[in-house]
C-alpha positions as CSV (number, residue, x, y, z in Angstrom):
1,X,108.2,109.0,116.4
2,X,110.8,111.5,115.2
3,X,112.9,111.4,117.9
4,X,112.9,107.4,117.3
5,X,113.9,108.5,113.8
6,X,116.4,110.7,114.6
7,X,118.5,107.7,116.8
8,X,117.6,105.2,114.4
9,X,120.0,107.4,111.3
10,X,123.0,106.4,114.1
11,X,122.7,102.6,112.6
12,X,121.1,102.7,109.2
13,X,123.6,103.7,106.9
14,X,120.7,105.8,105.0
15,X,117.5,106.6,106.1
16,X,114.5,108.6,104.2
17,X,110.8,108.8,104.6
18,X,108.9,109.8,101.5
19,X,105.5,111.2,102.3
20,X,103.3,110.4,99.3
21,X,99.8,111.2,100.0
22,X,97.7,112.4,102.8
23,X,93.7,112.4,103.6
24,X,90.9,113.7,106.1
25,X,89.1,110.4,107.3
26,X,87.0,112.2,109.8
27,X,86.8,115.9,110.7
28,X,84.9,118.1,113.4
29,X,85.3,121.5,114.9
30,X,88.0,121.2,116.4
31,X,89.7,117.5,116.0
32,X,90.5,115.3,113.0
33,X,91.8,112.2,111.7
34,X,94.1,112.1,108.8
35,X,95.5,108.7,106.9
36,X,98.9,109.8,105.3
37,X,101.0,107.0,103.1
38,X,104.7,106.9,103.0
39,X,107.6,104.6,102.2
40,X,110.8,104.3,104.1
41,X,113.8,103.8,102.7
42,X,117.0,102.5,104.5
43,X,120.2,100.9,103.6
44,X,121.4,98.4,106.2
45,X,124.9,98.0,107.7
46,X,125.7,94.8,106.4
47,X,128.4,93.7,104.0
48,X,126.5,94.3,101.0
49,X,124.5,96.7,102.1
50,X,121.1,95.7,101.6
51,X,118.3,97.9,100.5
52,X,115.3,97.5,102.4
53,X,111.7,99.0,101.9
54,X,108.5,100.0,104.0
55,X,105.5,100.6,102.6
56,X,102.1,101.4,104.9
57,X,100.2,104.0,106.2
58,X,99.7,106.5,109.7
59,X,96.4,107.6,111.2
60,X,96.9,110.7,112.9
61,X,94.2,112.2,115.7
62,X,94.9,115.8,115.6
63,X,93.5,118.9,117.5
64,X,93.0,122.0,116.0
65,X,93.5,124.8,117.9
66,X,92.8,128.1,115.9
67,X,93.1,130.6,118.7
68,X,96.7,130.3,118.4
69,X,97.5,128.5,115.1
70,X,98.8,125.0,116.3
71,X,97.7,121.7,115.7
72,X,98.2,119.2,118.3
73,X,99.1,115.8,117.6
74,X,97.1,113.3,120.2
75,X,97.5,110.1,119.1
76,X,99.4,108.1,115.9
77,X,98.9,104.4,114.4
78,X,101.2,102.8,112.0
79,X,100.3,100.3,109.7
80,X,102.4,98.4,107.5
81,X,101.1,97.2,104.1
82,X,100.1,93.4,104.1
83,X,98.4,90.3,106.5
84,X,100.7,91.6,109.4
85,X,100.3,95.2,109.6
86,X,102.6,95.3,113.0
87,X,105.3,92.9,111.9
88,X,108.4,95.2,111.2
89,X,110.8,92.5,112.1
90,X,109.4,90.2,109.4
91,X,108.9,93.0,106.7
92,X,112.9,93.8,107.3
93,X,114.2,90.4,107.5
94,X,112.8,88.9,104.3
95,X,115.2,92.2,102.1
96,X,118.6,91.3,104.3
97,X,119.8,88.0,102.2
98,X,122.0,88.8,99.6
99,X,120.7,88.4,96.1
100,X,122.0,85.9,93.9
101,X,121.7,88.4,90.8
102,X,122.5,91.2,92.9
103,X,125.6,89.2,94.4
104,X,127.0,88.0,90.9
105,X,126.7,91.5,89.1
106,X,127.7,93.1,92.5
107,X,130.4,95.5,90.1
108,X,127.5,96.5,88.2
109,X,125.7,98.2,91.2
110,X,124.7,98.3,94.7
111,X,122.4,96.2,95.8
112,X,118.6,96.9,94.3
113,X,116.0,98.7,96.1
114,X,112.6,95.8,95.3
115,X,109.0,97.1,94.5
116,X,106.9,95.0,97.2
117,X,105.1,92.8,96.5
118,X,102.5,91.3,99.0
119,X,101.8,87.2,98.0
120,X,99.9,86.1,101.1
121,X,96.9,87.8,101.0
122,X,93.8,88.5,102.8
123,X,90.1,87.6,101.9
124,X,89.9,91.3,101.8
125,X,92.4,91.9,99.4
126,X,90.4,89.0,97.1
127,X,86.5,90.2,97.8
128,X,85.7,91.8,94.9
129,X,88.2,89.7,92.3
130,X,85.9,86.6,92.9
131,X,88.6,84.2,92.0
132,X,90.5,81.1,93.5
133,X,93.5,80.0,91.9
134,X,93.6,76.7,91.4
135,X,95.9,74.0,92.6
136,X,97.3,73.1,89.5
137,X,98.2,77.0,88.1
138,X,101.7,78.1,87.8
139,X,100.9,81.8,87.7
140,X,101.8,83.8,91.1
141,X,99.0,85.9,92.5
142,X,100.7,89.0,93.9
143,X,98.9,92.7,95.4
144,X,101.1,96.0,95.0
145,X,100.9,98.5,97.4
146,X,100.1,102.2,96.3
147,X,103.8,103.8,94.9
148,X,104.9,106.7,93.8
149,X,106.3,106.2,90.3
150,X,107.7,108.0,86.8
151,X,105.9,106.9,83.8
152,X,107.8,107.6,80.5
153,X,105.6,107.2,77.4
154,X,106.0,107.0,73.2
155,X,104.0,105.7,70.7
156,X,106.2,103.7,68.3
157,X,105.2,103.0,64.2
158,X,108.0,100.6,64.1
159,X,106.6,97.2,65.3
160,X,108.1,94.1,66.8
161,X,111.6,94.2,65.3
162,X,111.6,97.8,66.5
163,X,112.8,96.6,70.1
164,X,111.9,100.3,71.3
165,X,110.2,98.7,74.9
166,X,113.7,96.9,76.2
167,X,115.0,100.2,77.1
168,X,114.3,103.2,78.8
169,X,113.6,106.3,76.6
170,X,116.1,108.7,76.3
171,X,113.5,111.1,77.6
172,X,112.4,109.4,80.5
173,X,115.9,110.7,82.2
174,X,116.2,113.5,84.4
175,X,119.8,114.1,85.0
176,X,122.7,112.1,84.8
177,X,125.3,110.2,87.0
178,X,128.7,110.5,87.7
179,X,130.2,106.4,87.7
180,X,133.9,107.3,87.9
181,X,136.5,109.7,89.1
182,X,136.7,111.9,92.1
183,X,133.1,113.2,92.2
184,X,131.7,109.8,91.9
185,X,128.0,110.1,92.7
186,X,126.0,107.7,95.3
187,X,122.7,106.5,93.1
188,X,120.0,103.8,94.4
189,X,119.0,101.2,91.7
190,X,115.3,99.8,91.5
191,X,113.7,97.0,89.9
192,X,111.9,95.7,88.4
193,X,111.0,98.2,85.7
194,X,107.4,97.8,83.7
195,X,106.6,97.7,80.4
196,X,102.9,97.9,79.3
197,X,102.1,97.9,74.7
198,X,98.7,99.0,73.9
199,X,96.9,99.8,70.7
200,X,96.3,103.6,70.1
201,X,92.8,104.2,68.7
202,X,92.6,105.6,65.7
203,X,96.5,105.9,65.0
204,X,99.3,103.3,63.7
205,X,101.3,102.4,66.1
206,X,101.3,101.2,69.8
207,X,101.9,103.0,73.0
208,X,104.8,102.0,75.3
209,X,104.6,103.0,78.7
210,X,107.7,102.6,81.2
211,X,106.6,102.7,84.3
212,X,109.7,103.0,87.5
213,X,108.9,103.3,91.2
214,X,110.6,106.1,92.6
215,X,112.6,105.5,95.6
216,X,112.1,107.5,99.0
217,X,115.7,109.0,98.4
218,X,114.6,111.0,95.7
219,X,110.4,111.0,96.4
220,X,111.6,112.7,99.6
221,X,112.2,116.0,97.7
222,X,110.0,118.7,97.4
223,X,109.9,119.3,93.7
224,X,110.7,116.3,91.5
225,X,112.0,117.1,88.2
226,X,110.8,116.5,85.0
227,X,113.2,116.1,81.5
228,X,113.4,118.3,79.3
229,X,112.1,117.4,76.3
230,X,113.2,119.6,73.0
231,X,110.5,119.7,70.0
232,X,111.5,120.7,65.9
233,X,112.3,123.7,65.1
234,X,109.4,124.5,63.8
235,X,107.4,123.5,67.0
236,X,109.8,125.8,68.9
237,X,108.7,128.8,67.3
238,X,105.1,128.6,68.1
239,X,105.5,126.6,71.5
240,X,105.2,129.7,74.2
241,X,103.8,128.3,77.0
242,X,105.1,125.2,79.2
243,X,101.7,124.4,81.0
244,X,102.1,121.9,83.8
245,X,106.2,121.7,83.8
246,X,105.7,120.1,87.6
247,X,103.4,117.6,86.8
248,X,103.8,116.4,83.2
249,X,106.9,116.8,80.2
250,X,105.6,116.2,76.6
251,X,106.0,116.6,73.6
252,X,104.8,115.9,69.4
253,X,108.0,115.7,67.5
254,X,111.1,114.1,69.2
255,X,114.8,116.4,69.2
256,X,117.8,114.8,67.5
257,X,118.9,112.7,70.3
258,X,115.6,111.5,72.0
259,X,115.4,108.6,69.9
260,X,115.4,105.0,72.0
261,X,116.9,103.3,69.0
262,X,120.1,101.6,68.8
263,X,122.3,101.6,65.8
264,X,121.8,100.2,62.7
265,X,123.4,98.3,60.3
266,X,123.9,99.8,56.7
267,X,121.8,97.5,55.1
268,X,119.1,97.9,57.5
269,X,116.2,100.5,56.9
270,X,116.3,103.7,59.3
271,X,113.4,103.4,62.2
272,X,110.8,105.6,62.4
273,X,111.1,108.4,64.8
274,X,108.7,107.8,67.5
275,X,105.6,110.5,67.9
276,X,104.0,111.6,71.4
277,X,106.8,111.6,73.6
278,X,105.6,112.1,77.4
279,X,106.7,111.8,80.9
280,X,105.2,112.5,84.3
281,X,105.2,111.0,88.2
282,X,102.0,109.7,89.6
283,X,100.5,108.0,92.2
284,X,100.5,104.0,91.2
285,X,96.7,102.8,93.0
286,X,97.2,99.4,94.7
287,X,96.6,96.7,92.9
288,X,96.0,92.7,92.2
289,X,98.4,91.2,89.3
290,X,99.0,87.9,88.4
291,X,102.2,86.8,86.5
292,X,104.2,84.3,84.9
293,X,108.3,83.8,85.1
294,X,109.8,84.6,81.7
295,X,113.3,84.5,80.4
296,X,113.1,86.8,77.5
297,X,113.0,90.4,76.2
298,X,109.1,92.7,76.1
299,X,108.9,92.5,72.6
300,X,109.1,88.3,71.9
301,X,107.1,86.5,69.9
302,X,106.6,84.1,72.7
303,X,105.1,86.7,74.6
304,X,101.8,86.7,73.1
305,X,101.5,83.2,73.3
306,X,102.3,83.4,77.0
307,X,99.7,86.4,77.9
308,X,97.0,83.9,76.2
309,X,98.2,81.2,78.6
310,X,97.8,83.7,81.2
311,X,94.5,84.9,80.5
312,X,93.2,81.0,79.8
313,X,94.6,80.3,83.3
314,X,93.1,83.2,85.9
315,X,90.2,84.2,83.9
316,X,88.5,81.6,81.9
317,X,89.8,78.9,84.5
318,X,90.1,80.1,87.5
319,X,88.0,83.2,87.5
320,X,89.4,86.4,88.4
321,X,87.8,89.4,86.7
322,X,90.7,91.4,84.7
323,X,91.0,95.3,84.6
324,X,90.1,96.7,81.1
325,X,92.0,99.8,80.1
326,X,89.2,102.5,80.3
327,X,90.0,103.2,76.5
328,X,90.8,100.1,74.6
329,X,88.2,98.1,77.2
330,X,90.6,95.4,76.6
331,X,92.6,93.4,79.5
332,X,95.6,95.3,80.7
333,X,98.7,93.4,80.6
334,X,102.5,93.9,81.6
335,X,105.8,93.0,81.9
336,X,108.4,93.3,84.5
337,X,111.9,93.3,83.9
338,X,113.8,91.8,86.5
339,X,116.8,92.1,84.9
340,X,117.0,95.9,84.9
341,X,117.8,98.9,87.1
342,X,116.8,102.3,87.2
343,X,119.3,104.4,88.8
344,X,118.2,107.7,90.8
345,X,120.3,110.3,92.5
346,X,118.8,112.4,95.5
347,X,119.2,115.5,93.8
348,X,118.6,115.0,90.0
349,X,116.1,112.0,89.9
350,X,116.6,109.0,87.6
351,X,119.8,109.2,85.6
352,X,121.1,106.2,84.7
353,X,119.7,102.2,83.9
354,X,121.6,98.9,83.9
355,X,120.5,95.7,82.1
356,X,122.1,92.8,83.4
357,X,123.1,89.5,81.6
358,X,121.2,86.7,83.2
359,X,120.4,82.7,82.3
360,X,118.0,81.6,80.5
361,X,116.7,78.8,82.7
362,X,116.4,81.3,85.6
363,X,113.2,82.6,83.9
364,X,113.5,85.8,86.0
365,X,111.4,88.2,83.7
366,X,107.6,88.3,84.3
367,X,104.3,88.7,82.1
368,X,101.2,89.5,83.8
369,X,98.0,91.0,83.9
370,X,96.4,93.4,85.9
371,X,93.1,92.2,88.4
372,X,90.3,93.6,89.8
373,X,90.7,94.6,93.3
């Protein structure tokens, strides 16, 4: 398989394999069999060089041989995520077409690197959900592979009019790009990008999470970064101690130029600073969603209208069992913008996002909720 690999970076005009996770399905003395996930990542030699993305798993029947240290690879079976686990040529084909979005904004950026998203799905992909959508509902049932992904955080005191979740957080950035000029850097775009606003027990205020899949590019790399994330001044002097740099960046009090916020008129009252800043990567578990197409911004007032809609429509009609947040035991719900990109570079991680004009009546936005599975 790596030599395979090795010819096949002669045509792609990029090619990386991410290895995200790895486990022991059976083990003896001497012989074993491991399951390790991955996503590949290639961009294809055509005029607009589409982005294309493999999700799926190997099992690996290995040897152990301890007198001299080696271990033997006997046998490997790839499995792609979905109803067709050997169908490569459909998996590719269906990313090749130009975008519409991706076409008309084509100065913006290159062409977007698309979380999968699996719509034909198995009776084992439904067993537990015990659910059947009905003829008649105009929600799309979708299952999500297990990604790798960066997970930005705040909890913000300033409400609706706020507008903190149509934006990434300042501190959710790990580096950033050069756009123009002689050392112009390459950067892949993903989308969509995730927004989830929850009640925090106990506390005014509601917790935004941002929630980016990271692209093989920059998953690839051994270490991922983390952003620095400055407290007060006060903070600094008793902060000695940076415990878990690797896996998690937080912080209490927010610096001078972490705030999400946009300008202000003069007549308009200063937002609260937001508290609680975080940011860490993670494993995203697979899961069973169902959404709606939605023109408009997180933060709406239609929205909440629309997630009752939602609910009414797979749970009380058509009887999927919803995921409860383990804390709030309340329904977990979501929304995707479409109309964003998050911009990573190989070697500094996400740096830069792009929100894109788009109409209305394209409805390209999405609530949804999150399913048993």
């Amino acid at each position: 398989p790596l030599m395979e690999m090795k010819a096949s970076k002669d045509f792609y005009n990029k090619l990386d394999v991410a290895i995200l996770s790895a486990k022991t399905i059976e083990s003896t003395a001497d012989t074993g069999v491991v399951e390790v996930r991955w996503d590949v990542g290639a961009v294809w030699p055509n005029p607009w060089e589409s982005r294309v993305l493999l999700t799926g798993t190997s099992l690996l029947n290995v040897r152990d041989d301890k007198d001299n240290n080696i271990i033997t690879l006997l046998k490997q079976v790839d499995k792609l995520d979905g109803n067709k686990p050997s169908d490569i040529v459909g998996s590719l084909t269906s990313q090749l077409s130009p975008r519409f979005w991706d076409v008309y904004h084509i100065g913006m950026s290159p062409s977007a690197e698309r979380d999968p998203r699996l719509t034909n799905l198995s009776p084992s992909q439904l067993s537990t959900s015990r659910g059947n959508k009905g003829l008649l509902s105009s929600y799309t049932l979708s299952h999500l592979p297990p990604r790798l992904v960066t997970e930005p955080s705040l909890v913000d005191t300033n409400g609706r009019f706020g507008r903190t979740a149509q934006a990434l957080p300042n501190h959710g950035f790990t580096t950033a790009i050069k756009t123009m000029g002689p050392n112009k850097e390459e950067f892949v775009p993903v989308s969509p990008i995730e927004v989830s606003i929850s009640k925090v027990d106990g506390q005014d205020g509601s917790l935004i999470k941002w929630t980016v899949p990271v692209p093989p590019e920059f998953a690839s790399k051994a270490v991922l970064p983390l952003p620095v994330i400055e407290e007060g001044e006060d903070d600094e002097e008793d902060n000695t101690s940076n415990d878990d740099a690797l896996a998690t960046s937080s912080a209490n009090t927010p610096s001078k130029t972490s705030s999400p916020y946009s300008s202000r008129g003069p007549n308009t009252p200063a937002p609260e600073d937001p508290q609680s800043l975080k940011c860490n990567y993670s494993l995203r578990p697979p899961r069973l969603v169902a959404t709606l197409s939605y023109a408009g911004n997180p933060q709406d007032e239609e929205v909440t209208e629309l997630r009752r809609q939602l609910y009414q429509q797979v749970v009380e009609n058509d009887g999927f069992k919803p995921k409860l947040d383990p804390e709030t035991k309340r329904p977990v719900f979501f929304f995707w913008m479409n109309d964003a990109k998050a911009c990573f570079t190989r070697a500094g991680g996400l740096g830069m996002a792009v929100y894109e004009w788009r109409a209305d009546w394209a409805k390209t936005n999405e609530i949804g909720i999150e399913l048993e599975c």
